[in-house]
C-alpha positions as CSV (number, residue, x, y, z in Angstrom):
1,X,83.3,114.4,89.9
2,X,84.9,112.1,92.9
3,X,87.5,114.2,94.8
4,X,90.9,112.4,93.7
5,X,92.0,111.5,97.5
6,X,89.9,110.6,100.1
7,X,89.6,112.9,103.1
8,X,92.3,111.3,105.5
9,X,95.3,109.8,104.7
10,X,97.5,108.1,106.5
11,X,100.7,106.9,106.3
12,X,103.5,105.2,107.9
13,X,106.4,106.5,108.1
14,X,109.7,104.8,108.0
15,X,109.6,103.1,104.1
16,X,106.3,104.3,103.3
17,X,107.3,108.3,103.4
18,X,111.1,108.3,104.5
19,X,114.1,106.4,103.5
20,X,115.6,106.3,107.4
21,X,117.6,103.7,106.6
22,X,121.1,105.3,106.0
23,X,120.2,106.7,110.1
24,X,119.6,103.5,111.3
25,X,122.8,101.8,109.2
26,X,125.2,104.4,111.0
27,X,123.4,103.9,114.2
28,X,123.9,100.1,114.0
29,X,127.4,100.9,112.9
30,X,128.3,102.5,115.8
31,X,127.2,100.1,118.2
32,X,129.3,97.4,116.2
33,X,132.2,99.5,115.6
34,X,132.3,99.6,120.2
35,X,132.4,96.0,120.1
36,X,135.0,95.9,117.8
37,X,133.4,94.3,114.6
38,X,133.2,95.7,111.1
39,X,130.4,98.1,109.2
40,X,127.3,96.7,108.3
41,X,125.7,97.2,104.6
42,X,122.7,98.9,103.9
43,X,121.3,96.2,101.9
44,X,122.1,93.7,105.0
45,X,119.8,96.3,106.9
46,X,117.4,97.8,104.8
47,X,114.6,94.5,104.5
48,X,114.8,94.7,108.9
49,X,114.3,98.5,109.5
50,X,109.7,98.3,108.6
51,X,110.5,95.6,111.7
52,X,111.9,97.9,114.7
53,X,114.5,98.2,117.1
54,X,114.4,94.9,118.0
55,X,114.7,93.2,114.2
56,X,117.4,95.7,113.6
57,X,119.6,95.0,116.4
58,X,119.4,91.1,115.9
59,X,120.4,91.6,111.9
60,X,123.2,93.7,113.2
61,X,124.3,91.2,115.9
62,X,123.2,87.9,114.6
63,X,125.4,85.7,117.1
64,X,123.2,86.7,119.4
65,X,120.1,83.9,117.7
66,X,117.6,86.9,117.8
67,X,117.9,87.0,121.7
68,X,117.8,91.1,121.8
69,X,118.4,92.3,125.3
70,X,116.1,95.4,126.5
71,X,119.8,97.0,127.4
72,X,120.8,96.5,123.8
73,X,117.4,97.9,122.3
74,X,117.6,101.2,124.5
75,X,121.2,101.4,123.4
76,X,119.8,101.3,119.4
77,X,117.4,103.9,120.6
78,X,119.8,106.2,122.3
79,X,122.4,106.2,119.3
80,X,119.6,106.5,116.9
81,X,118.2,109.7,118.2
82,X,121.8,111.4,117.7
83,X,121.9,110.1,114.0
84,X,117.8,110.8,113.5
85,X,116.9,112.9,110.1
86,X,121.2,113.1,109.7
87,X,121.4,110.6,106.5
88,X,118.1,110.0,105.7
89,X,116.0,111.6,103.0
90,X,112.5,111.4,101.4
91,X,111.6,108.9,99.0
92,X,111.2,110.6,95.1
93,X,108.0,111.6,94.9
94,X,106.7,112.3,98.9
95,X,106.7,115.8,98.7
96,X,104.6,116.2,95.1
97,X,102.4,114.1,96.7
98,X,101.8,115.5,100.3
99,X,101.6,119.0,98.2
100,X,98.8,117.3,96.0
101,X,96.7,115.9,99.2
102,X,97.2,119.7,101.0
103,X,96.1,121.4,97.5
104,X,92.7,118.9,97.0
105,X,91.5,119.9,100.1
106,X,92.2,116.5,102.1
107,X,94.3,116.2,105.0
108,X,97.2,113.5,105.9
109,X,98.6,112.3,108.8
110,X,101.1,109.8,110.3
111,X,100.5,106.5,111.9
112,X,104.1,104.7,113.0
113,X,105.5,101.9,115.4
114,X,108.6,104.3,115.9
115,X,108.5,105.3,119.4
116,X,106.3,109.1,119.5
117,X,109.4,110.6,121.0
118,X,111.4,110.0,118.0
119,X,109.0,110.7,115.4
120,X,107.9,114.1,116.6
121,X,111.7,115.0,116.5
122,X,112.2,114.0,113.0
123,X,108.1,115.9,111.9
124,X,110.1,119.3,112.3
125,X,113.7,118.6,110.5
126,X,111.2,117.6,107.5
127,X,109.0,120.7,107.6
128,X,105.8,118.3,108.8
129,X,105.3,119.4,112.5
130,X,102.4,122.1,111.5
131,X,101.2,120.0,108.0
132,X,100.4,116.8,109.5
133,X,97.0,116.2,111.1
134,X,98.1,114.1,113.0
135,X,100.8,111.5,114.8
136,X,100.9,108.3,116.8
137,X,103.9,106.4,117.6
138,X,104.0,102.9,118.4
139,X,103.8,103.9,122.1
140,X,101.2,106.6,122.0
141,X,98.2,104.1,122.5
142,X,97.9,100.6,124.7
143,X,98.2,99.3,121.1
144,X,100.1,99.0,118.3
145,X,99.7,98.0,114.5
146,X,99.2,95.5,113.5
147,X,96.7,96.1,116.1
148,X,93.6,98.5,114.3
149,X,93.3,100.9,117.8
150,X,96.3,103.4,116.0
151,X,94.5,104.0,113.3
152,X,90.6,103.8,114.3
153,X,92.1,106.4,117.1
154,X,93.1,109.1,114.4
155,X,90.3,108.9,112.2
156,X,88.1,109.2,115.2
157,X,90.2,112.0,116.8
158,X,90.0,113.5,113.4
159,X,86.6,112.9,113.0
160,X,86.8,111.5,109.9
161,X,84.5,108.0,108.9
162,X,86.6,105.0,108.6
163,X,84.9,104.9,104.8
164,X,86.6,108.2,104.1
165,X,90.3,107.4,105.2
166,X,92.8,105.0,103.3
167,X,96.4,104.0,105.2
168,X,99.9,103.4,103.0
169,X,102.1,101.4,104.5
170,X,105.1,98.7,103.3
171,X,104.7,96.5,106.2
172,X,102.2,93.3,106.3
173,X,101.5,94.8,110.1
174,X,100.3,98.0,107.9
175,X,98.3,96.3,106.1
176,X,96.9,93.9,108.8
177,X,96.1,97.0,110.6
178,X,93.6,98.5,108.1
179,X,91.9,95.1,106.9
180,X,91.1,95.4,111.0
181,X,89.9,98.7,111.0
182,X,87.5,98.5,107.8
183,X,89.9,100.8,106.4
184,X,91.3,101.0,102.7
185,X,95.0,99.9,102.2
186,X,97.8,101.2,99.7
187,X,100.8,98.9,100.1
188,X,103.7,101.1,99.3
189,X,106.2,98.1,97.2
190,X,108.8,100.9,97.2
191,X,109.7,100.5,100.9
192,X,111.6,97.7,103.0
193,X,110.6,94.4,102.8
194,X,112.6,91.0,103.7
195,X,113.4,88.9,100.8
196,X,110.9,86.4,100.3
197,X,107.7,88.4,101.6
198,X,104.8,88.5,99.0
199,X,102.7,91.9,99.7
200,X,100.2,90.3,96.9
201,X,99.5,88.0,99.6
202,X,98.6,90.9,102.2
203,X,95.4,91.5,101.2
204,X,96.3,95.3,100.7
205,X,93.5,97.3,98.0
206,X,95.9,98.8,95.8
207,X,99.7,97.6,94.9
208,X,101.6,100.9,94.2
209,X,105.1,100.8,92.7
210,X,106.2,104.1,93.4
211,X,105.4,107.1,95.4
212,X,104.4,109.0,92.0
213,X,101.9,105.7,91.3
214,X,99.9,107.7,93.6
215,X,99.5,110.6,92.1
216,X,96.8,108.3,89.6
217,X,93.5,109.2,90.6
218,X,92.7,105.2,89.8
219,X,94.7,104.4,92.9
220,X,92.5,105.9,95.6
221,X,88.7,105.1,93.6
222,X,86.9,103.3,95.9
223,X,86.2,99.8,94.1
């Protein structure tokens, strides 16, 4: 019988395995509540936060035409590690599923653009410093996705074949990043996405709904 998960997989993490987008509402908040303007919705936010920093800070500030300084950015960032793992919470689902990969025998890991700083602070507040294989950041390597070096770089440190590793992700740069790597894509519809962006059009493997989509054996079969 063919194991039900592959050996490796990875994930992203903001949108694919944690809803961080209430931290990164109250940390846009803050800076706008300094200059003086009003609260920002989460459903303003939410389709900007799979983008980074930089997207982020020009939804929050939009009379600034997308010109983000690096001052404002490491402002975001500086905020944003007070409010980190305050607000936000796993999406339904996460931790049946990370229990299921553990009890097959396979092993998981993280692959993020979120600066490595950041996301080893928020691996512990979640119980996942000493369960996950492994983590990059989006400064851990010379590259980042949608670059393929993040994730050839854990399989490899891993020492897992690309053939038996599969990366979930709700960014197109997650999805571009496998296709690059030989690797298997789940595109996780669940996360944040800007209105208008077709994931059908990514070229991902598999289309999953929900986190508990993925608890279907037919999800992960290798076509």
């Amino acid at each position: 019988m063919q194991p039900m998960f592959p050996k490796l997989v990875l994930f992203d993490l903001d949108g694919t395995l944690l809803d961080s987008a209430p931290d990164m509402l109250a940390t846009v908040n803050r800076m706008r509540a300094v200059r003086g303007q009003g609260p920002m919705t989460l459903e303003a936010l939410r389709p900007q936060v799979s983008k980074g920093a930089r997207a982020m800070s020009a939804a929050a500030f939009p009379e600034l035409n997308g010109e983000v300084s690096g001052a404002l950015i490491r402002e975001f960032l500086d905020i944003y590690e007070q409010e980190l793992g305050q607000h936000s919470v796993l999406f339904d689902g996460v931790a049946e599923l990370l229990d299921a990969i553990e009890a097959a025998g396979s092993r998981w890991g993280i692959v993020t653009n979120k600066p490595e700083y950041l996301a080893r602070q928020i691996l512990p507040k979640l119980g996942w410093d000493t369960r996950s294989a492994i983590l990059i950041g989006g400064d851990t390597l010379p590259e980042r996705k949608p670059h393929p070096l993040p994730l050839l770089h854990a399989a490899q440190a891993l020492g897992t074949a690309i053939a038996d590793c599969v990366y979930v992700g709700d960014d197109q740069r997650d999805i571009d990043a496998a296709r690059a790597a030989g690797m298997r894509s789940i595109v996780a519809l669940w996360g944040y996405r800007p209105e208008g962006d077709d994931p059908a059009q990514w070229g991902g493997d598999v289309l999953a709904d929900t986190v508990m989509t993925l608890l279907s054996p037919a999800c992960w079969a290798s076509p």
